[in-house]
N, C-alpha and C positions, 0 to 999 in steps of 0.2 A: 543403814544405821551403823551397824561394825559393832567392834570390840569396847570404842570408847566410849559409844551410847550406850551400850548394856551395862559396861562399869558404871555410866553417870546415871542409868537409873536405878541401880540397885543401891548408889551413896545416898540421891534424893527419897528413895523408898527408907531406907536404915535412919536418916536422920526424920524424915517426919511420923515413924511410928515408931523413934527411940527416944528421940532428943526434943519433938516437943511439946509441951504439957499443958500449952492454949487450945483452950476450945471454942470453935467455928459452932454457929448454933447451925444442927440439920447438917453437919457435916462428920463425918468423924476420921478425925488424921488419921489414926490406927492404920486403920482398914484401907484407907488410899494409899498408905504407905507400904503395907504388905502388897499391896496389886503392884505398885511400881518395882518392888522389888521383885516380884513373879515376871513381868514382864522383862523387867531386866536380866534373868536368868533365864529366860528363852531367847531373849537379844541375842547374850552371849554365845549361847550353845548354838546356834542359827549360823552365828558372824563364824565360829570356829570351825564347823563343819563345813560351809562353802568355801573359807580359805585353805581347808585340806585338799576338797575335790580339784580347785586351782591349780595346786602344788602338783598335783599328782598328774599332767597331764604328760604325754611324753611327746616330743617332736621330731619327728625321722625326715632323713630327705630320701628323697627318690632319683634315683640316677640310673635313666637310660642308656643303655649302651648296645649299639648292634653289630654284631659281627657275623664271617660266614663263615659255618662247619667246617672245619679239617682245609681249611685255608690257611698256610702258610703267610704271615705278617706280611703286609706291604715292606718293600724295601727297596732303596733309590734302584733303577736301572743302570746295571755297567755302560761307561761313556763305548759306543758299539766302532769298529773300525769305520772310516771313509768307505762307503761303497765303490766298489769297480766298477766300471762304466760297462753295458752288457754290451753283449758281441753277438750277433746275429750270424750264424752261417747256415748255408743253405746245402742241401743233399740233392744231388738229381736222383733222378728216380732210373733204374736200369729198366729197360725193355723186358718184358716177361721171356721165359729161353721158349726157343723155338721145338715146336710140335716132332716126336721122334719120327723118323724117316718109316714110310709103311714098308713094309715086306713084301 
């Protein structure tokens, strides 16, 4: 219903138990007029307080983010020298020394 059906029934309640002065046999405008205007002032107050709770909602984003502990920033890698080409050299192995002469 909203704000504008409570205002429109609290106009149709105010004009038919204000403004007017024919009588309905078995009916009596008064009295339909006051109810229209009662309901229209719960309209109201109904439409008012659920466009507050509306208003009032709040929207947050959420934003993941993961990082690792006491880890220093990623950062590009220095371009690293031309590797040298490995060199293989080999050792002979000496003969264990000879046993000391008996006495």
């Amino acid at each position: 219903m909203g704000i504008g059906g409570g205002i429109a029934l609290i106009v149709i309640g105010a004009i038919l138990s204000f403004g007017v002065s024919d009588a309905v046999e078995g009916v009596n405008l008064t009295v339909i007029g006051y109810i229209c205007m009662g309901a229209g002032v719960i309209a109201l107050i109904l439409a008012i307080v659920l466009n507050n709770q509306r208003s009032n909602t709040s929207h947050t984003a959420v934003v993941e983010q993961r990082t690792t502990p006491n880890a220093p920033p990623a950062q590009a890698a220095p371009a690293a020298p031309p590797a040298a080409p490995v060199q293989q050299t080999y050792q002979q192995q000496q003969p264990p020394p000879a046993a000391p002469p008996a006495v």
